[in-house]
KOLKOLBA-779761 format. One record per atom (N, C-alpha, C, O): z, y, x. Coordinates in steps of 0.1 Angstrom, whole numbers, padded with zeros to 4 digits, always signed. Example, Ala and Ser with C-alpha at 12.3 -4.5 7.8 and 13.67 -1.06 7.14 Angstrom:
% KOLKOLBA-779761
+0078-0057+0132;+0078-0045+0123;+0078-0033+0132;+0085-0033+0142;+0071-0022+0128;+0071-0011+0137;+0079+0000+0129;+0080+0011+0134;
% end
This chain:
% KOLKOLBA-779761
+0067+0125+0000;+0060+0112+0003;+0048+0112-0006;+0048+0111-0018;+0036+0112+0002;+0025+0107-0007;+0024+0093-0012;+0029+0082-0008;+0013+0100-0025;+0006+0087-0025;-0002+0081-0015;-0005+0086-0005;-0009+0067-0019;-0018+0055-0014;-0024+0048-0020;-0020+0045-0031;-0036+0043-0016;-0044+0032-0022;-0051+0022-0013;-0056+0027-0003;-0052+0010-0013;-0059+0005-0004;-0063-0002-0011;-0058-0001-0023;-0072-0014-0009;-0075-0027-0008;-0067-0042-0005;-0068-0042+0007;-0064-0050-0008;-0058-0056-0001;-0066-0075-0006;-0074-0078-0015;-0060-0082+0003;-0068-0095+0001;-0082-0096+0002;-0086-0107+0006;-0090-0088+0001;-0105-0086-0002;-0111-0085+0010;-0105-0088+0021;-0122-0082+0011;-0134-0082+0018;-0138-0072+0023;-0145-0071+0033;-0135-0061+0016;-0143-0047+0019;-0130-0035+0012;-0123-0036+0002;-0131-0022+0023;-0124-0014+0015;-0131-0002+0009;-0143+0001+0012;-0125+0004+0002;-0130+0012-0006;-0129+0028-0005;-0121+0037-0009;-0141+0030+0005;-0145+0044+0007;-0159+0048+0007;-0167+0040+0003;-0162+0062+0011;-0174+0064+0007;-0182+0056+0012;-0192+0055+0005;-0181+0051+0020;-0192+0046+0031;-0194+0029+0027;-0202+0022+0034;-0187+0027+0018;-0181+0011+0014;-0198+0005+0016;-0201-0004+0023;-0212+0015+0005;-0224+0005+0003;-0234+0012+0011;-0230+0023+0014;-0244+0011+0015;-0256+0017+0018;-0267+0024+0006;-0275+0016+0002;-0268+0034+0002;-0278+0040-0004;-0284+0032-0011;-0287+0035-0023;-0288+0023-0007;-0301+0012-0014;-0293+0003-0020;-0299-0004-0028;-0279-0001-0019;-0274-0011-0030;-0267-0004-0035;-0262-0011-0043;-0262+0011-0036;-0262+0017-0045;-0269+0021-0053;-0264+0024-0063;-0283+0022-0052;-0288+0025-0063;-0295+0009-0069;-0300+0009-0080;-0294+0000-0061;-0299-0010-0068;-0290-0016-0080;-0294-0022-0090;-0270-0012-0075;-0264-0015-0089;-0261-0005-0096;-0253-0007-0106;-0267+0006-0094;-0266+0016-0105;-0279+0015-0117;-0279+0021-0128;-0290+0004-0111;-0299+0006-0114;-0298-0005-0128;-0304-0003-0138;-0288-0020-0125;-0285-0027-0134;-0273-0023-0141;-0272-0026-0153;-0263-0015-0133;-0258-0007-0147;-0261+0000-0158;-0256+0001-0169;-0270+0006-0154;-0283+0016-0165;-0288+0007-0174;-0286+0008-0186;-0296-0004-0165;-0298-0017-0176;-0289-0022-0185;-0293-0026-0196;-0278-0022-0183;-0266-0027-0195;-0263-0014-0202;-0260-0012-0214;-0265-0006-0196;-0262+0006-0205;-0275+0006-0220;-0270+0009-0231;-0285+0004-0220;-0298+0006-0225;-0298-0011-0232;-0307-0016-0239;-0291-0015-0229;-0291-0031-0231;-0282-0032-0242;-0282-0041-0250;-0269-0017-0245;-0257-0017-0251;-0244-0026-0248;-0235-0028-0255;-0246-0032-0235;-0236-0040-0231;-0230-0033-0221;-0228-0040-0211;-0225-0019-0219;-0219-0017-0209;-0202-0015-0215;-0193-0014-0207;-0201-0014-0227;-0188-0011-0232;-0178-0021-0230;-0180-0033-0232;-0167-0016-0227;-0156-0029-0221;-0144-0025-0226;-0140-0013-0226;-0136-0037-0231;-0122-0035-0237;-0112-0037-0219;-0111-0044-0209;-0106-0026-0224;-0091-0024-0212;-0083-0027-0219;-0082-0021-0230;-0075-0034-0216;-0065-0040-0221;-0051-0037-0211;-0049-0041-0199;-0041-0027-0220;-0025-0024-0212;-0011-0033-0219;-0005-0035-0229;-0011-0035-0208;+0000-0049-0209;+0016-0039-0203;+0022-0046-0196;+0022-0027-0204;+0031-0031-0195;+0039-0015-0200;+0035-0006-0208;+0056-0017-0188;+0062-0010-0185;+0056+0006-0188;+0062+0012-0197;+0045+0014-0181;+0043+0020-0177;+0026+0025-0184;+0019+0034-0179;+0022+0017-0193;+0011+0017-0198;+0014+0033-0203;+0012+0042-0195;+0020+0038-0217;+0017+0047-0220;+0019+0061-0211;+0014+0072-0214;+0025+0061-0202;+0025+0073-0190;+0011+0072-0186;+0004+0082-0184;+0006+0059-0184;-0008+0062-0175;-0018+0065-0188;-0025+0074-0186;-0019+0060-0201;-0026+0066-0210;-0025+0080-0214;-0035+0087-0217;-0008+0083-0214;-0009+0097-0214;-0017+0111-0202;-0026+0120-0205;-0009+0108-0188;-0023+0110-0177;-0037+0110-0176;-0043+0119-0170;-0045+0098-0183;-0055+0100-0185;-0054+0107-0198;-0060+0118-0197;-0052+0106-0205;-0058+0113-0219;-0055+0127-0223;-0055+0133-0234;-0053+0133-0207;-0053+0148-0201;-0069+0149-0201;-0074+0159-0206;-0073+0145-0198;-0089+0139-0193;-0098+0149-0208;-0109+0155-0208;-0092+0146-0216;-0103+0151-0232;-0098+0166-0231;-0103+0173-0241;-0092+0171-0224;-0089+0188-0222;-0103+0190-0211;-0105+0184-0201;-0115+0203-0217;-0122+0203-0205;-0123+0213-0196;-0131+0215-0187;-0113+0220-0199;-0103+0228-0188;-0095+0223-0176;-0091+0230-0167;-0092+0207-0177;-0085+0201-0167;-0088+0200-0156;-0093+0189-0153;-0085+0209-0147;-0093+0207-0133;-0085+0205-0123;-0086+0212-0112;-0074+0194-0126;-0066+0191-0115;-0075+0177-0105;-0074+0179-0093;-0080+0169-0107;-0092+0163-0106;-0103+0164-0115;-0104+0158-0126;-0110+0172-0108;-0128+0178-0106;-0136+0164-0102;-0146+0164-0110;-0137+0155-0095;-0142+0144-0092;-0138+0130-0099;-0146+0121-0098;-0127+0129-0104;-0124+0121-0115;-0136+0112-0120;-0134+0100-0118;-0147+0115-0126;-0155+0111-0129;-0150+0100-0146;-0156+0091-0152;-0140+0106-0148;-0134+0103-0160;-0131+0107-0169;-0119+0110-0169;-0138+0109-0183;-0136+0114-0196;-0132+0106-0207;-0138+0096-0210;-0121+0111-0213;-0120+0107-0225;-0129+0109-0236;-0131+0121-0238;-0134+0100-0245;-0137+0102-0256;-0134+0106-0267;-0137+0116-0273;-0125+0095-0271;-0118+0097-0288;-0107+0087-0283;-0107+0081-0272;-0097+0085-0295;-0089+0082-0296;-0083+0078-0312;-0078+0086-0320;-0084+0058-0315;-0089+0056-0324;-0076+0042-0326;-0070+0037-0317;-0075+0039-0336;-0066+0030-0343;-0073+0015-0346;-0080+0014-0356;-0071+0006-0338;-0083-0006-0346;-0077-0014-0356;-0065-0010-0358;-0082-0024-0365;-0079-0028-0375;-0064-0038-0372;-0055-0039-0381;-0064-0043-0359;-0048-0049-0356;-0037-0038-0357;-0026-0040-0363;-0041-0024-0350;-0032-0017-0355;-0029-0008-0339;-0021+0001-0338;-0037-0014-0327;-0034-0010-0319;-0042+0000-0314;-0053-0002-0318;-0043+0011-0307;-0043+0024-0303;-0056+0020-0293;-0054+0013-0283;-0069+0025-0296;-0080+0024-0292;-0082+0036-0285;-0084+0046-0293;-0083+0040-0268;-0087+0050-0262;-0105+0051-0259;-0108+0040-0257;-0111+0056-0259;-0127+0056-0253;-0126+0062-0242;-0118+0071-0244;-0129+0060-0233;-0132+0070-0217;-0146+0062-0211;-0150+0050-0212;-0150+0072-0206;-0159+0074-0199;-0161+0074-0181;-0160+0084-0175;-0163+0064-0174;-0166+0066-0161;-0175+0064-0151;-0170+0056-0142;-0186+0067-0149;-0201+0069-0142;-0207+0063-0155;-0206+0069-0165;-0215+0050-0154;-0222+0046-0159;-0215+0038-0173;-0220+0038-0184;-0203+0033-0169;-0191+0023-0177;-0185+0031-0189;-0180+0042-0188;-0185+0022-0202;-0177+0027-0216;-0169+0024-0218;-0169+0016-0228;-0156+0027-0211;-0141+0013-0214;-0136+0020-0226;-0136+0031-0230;-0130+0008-0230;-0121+0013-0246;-0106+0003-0238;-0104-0008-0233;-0096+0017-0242;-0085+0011-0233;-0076+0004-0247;-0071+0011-0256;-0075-0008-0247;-0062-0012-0259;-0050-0015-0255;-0047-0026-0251;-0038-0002-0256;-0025-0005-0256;-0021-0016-0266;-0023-0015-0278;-0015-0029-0259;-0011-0037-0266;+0001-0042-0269;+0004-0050-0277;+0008-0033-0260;+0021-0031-0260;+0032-0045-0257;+0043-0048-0262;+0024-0051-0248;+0030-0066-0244;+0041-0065-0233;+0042-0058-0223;+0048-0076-0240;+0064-0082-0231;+0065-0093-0225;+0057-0102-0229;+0074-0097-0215;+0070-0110-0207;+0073-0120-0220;+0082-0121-0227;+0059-0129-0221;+0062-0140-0228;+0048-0142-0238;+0044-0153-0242;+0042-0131-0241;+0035-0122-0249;+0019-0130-0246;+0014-0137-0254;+0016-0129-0238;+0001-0131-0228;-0012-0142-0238;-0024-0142-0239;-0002-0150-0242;-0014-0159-0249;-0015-0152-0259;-0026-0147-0260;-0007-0147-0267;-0019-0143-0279;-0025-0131-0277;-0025-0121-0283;-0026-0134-0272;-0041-0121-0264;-0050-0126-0256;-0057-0118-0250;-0051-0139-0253;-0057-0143-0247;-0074-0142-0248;-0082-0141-0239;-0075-0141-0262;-0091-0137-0266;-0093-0123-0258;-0105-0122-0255;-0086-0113-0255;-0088-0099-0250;-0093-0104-0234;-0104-0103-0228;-0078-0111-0229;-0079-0115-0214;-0092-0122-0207;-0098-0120-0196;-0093-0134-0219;-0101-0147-0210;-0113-0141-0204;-0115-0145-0193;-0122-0130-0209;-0138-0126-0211;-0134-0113-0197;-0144-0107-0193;-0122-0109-0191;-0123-0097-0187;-0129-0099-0168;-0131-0109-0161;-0131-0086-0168;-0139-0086-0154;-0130-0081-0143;-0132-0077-0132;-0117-0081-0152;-0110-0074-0140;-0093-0077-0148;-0090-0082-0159;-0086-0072-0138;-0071-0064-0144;-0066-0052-0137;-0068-0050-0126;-0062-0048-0142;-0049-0038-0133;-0035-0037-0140;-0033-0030-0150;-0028-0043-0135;-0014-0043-0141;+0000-0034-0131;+0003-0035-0119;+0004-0025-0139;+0012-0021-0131;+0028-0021-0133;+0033-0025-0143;+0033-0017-0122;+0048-0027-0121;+0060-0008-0120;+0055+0003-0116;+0070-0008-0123;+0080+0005-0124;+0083+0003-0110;+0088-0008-0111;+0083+0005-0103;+0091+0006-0089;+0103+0010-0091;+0110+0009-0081;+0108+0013-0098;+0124+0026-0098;+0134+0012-0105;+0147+0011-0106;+0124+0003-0110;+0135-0006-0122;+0140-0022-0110;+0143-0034-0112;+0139-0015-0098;+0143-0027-0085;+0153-0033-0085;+0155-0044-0079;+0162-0024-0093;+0176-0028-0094;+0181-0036-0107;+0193-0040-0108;+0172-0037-0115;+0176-0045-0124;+0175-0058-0123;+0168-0063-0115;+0183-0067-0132;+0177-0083-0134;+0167-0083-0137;+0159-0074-0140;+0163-0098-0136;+0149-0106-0142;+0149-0108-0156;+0139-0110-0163;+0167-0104-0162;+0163-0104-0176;+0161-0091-0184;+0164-0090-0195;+0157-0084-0179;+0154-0069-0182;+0140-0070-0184;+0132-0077-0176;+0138-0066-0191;+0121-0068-0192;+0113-0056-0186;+0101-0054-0187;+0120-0048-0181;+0113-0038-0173;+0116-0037-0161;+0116-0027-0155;+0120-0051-0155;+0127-0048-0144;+0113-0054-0132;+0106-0063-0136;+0111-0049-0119;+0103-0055-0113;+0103-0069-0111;+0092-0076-0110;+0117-0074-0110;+0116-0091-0112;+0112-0096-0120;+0107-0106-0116;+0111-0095-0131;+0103-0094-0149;+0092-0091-0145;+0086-0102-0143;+0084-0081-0143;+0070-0082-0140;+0069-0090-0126;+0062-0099-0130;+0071-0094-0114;+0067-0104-0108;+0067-0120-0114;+0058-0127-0111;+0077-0125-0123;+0072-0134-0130;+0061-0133-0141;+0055-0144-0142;+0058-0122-0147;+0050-0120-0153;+0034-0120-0147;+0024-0126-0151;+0038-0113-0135;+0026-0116-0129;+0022-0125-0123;+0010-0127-0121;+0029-0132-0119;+0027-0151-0115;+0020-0157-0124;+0010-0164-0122;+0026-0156-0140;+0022-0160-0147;+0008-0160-0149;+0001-0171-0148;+0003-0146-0151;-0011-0139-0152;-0021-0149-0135;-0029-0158-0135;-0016-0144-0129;-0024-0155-0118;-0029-0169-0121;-0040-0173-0120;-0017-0176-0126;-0021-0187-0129;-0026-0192-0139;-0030-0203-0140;-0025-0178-0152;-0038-0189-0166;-0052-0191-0162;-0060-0188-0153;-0051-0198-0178;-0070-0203-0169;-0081-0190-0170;-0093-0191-0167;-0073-0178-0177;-0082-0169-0181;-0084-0159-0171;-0092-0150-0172;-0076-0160-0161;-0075-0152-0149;-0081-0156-0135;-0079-0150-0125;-0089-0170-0135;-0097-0179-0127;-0113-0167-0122;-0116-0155-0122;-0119-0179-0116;-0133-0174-0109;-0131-0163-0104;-0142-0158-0105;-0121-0155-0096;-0120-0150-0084;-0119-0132-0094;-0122-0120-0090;-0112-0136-0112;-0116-0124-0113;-0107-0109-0103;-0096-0114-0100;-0107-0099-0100;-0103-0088-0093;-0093-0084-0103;-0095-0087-0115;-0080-0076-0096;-0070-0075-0096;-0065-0063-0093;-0062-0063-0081;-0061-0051-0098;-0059-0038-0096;-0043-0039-0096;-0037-0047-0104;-0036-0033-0089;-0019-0033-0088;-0017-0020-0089;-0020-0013-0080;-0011-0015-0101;-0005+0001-0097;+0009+0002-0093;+0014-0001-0104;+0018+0005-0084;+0029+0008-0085;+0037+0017-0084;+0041+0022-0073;+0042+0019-0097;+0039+0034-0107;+0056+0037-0100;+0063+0029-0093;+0059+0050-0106;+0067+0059-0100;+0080+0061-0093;+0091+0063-0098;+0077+0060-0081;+0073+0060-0067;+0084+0067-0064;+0094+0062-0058;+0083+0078-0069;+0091+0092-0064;+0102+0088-0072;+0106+0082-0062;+0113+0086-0080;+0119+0075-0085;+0128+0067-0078;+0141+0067-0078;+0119+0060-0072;+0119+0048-0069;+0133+0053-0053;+0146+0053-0052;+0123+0057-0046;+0129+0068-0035;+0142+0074-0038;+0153+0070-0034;+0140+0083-0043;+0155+0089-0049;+0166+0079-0051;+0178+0081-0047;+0161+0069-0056;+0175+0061-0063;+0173+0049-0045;+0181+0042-0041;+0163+0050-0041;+0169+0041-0029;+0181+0044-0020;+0190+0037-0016;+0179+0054-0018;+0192+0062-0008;+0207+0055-0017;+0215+0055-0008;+0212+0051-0028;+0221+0047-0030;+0220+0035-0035;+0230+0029-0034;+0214+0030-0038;+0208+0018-0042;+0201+0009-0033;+0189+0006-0036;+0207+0004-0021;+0196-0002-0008;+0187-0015-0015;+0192-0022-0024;+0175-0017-0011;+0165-0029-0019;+0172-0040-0016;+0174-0047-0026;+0178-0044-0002;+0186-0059+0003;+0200-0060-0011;+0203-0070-0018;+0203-0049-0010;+0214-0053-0025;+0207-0062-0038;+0215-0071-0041;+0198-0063-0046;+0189-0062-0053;+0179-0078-0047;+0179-0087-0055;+0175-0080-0038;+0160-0084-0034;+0171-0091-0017;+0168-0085-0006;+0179-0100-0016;+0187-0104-0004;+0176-0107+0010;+0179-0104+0022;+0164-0112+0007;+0155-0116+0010;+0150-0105+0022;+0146-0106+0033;+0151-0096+0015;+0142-0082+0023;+0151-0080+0036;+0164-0080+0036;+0141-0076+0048;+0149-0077+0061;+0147-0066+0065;+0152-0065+0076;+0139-0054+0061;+0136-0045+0065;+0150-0035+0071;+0162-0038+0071;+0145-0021+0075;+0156-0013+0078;+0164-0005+0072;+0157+0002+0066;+0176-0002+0071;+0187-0001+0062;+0188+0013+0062;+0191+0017+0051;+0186+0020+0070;+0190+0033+0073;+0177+0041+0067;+0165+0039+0070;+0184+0050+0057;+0177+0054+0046;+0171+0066+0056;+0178+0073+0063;+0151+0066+0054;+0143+0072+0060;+0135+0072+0053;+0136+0063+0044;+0120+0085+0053;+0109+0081+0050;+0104+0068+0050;+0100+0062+0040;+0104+0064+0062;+0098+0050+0074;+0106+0037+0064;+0100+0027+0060;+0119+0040+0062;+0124+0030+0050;+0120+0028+0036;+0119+0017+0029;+0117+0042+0032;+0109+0039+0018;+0096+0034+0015;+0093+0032+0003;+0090+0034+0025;+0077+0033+0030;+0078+0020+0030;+0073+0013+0022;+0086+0017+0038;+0085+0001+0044;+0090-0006+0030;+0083-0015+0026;+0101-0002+0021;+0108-0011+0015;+0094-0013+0002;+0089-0024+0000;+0089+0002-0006;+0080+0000-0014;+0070-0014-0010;+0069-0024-0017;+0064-0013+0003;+0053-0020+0007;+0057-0035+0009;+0049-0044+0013;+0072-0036+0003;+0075-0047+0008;+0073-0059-0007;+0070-0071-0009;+0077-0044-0019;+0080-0049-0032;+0064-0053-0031;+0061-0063-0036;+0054-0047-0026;+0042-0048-0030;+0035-0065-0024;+0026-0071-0030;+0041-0067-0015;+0040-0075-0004;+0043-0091-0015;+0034-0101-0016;+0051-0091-0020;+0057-0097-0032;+0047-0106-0043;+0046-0118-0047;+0040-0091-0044;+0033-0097-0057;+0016-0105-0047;+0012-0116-0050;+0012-0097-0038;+0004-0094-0030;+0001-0115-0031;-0009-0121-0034;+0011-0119-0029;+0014-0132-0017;+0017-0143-0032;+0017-0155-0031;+0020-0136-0045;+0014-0147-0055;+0000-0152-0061;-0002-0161-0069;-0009-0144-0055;-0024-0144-0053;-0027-0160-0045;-0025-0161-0033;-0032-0170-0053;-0035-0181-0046;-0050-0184-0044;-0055-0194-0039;-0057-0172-0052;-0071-0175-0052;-0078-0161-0042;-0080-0149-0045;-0083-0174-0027;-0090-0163-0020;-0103-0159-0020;-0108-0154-0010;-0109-0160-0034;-0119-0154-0039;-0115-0140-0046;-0123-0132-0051;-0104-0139-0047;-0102-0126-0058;-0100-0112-0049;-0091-0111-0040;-0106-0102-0050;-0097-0093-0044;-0090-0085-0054;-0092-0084-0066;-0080-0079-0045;-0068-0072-0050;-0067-0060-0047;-0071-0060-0035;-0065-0046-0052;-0065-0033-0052;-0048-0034-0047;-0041-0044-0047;-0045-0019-0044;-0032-0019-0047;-0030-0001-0044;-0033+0003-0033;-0024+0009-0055;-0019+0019-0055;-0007+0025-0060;-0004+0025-0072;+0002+0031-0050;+0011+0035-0053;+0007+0051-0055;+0001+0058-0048;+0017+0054-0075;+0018+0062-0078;+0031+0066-0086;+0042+0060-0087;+0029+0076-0091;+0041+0086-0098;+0036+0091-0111;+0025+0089-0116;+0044+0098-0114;+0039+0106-0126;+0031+0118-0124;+0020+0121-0130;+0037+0128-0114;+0026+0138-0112;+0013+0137-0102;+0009+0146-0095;+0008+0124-0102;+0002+0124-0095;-0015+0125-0103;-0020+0120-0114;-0019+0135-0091;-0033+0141-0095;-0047+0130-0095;-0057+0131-0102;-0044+0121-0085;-0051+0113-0081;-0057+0104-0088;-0069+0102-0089;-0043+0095-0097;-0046+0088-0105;-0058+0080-0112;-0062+0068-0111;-0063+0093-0119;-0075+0089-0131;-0088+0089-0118;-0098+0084-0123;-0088+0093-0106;-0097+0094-0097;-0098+0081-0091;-0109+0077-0088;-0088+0076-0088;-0084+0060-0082;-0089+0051-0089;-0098+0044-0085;-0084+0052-0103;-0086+0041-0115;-0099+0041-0117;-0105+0031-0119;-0110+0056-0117;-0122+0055-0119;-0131+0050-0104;-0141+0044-0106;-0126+0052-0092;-0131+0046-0082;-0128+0027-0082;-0138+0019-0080;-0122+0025-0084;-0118+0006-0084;-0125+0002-0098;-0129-0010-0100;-0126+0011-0106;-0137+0003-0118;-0150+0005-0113;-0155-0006-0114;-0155+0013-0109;-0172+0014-0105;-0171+0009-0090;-0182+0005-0086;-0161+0008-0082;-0165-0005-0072;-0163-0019-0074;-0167-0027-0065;-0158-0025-0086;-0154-0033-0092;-0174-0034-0098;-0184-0036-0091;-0173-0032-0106;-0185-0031-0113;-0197-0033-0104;-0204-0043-0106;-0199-0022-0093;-0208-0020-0083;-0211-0037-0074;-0221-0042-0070;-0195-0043-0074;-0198-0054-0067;-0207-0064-0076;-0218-0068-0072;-0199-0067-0088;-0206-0075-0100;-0218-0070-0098;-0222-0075-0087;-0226-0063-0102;-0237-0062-0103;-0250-0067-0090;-0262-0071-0089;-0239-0062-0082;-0252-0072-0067;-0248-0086-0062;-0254-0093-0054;-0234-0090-0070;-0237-0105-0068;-0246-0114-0077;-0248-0112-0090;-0253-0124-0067;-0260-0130-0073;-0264-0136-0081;-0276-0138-0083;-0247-0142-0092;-0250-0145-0104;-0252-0138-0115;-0253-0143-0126;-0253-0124-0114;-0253-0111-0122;-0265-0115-0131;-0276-0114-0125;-0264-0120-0143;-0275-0121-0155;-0270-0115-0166;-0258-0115-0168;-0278-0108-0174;-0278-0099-0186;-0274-0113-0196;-0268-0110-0206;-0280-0130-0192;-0280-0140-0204;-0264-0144-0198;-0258-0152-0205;-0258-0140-0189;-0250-0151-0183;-0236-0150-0195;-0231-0140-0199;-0232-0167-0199;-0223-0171-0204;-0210-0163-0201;-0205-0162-0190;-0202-0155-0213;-0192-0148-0209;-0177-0156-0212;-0166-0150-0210;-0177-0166-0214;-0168-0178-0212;-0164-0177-0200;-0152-0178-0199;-0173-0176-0189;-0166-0178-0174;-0163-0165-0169;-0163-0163-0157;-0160-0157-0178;-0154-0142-0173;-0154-0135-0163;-0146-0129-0155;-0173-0137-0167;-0180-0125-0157;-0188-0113-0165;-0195-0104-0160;-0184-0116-0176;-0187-0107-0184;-0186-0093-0182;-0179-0089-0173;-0193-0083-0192;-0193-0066-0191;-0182-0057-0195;-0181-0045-0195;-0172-0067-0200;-0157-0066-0205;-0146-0060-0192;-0146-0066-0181;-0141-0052-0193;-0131-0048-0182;-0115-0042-0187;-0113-0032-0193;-0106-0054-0183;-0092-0049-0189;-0084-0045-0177;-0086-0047-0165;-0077-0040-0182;-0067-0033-0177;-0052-0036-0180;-0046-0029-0188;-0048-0045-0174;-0033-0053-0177;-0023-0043-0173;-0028-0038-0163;-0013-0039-0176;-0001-0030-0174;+0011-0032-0175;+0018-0026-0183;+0016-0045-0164;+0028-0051-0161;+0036-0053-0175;+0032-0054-0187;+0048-0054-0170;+0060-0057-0188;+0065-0043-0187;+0068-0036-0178;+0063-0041-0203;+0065-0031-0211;+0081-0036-0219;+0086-0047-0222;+0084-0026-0219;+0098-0022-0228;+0094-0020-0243;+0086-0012-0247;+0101-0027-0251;+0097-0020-0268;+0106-0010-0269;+0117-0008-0264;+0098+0000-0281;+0105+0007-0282;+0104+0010-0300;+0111+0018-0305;
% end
């Protein structure tokens, strides 16, 4: 079973063909400007489950022998300690300088981080697919991140239509343990088909996704959404395409000002939320 990525909720999907030549280079041309301006550097912020697998995947990235994705368009930099104590990634992707901060947050966690969250231009939080069968009081269990993610929807720091990245991480997992583990056991709600198939795993994943998809109550925002795994090559290729179309959009909407107030979290800041995380 492959992976996927789509779009969802939004306006436009994300392929080559997504801009025309001329507004591509007209928002490459104001990303340059923040670049030269020194405002293009952005805190990513990982909230979750599954954060350190995807930091570890990327942070394959600082090997420059890695040529499992050649197009990636994603380099790591360095890899640094900040004065809170949390694990500062640098990467690199087109024009954009994200600094990724594992924050290592649990459902409940969200405000005091709120200073990271309020200013960001984006999220991507991702959810374990394989943890379906657990309770809501499991903190790594998908019903645990769908409250969590409700949550996130509705602070005030998550307003003005900011964009919304979903990863939902390993997949292959997820599959495996379905054939004994049916989703209706778990999730009563779900009506899909019982008889364990491709076409059922397919369907059941898309359904968990469906879930979160439909606590989105702001139809200004759009929503990414990628299902992945652990060996998946794709990855850091995905994550680097949804930030520079992410970006690419900001920059040709209209209120795009170099002075504009970063209170209303349109700012050059870009996090990266990472569903509920397990301590360890």
């Amino acid at each position: 079973m492959g992976c996927s990525s789509s779009k969802v909720q939004g306006r436009i999907a994300l392929d080559d063909g997504l801009y025309t030549s001329d507004r591509r280079e007209r928002a490459q041309e104001k990303l340059q400007q923040d670049r030269l301006a020194g405002t293009d550097t952005s805190d990513v912020v990982l909230l979750g489950t599954r954060s350190q697998a995807v930091v570890d995947r990327i942070d394959e990235l600082r090997d420059e022998t890695f040529q499992v994705m050649p197009h990636a368009d994603l380099r790591v930099v360095r890899r640094t300690p900040t004065p809170e104590g949390v694990i500062a990634t640098v990467f690199t992707t087109g024009a954009l300088t994200a600094t990724l901060l594992d924050v290592s947050l649990v459902p409940g966690e969200l405000e005091q981080y709120s200073g990271c969250l309020m200013h960001a231009l984006a999220f991507v939080f991702s959810v374990d697919l394989a943890r379906y069968d657990e309770p809501e009081s499991s903190p790594t269990s998908v019903k645990a991140a769908l409250k969590q993610f409700k949550k996130l929807c509705d602070t005030t720091w998550c307003i003005h239509g900011t964009p919304i990245v979903l990863l939902f991480d390993n997949e292959d997992a997820f599959a495996r343990k379905l054939a004994n583990e049916p989703l209706w056991k778990s999730f009563p709600s779900y009506e899909g088909p019982r008889d364990y198939s491709e076409d059922w795993v397919a369907t059941a994943r898309n359904w968990i996704a469906a879930r979160f998809y439909e606590l989105n109550m702001d139809a200004s925002r759009n929503m990414y959404g990628h299902f992945t795994h652990m060996d998946d090559p794709a990855l850091a290729r995905v994550v680097s395409a949804f930030v520079q179309d992410i970006l690419i959009q900001h920059a040709l909407m209209p209120h795009h000002d170099h002075d504009h107030d970063h209170s209303h979290g349109h700012g050059r800041r870009f996090s990266l939320g990472f569903g509920n995380r397990r301590k360890t």
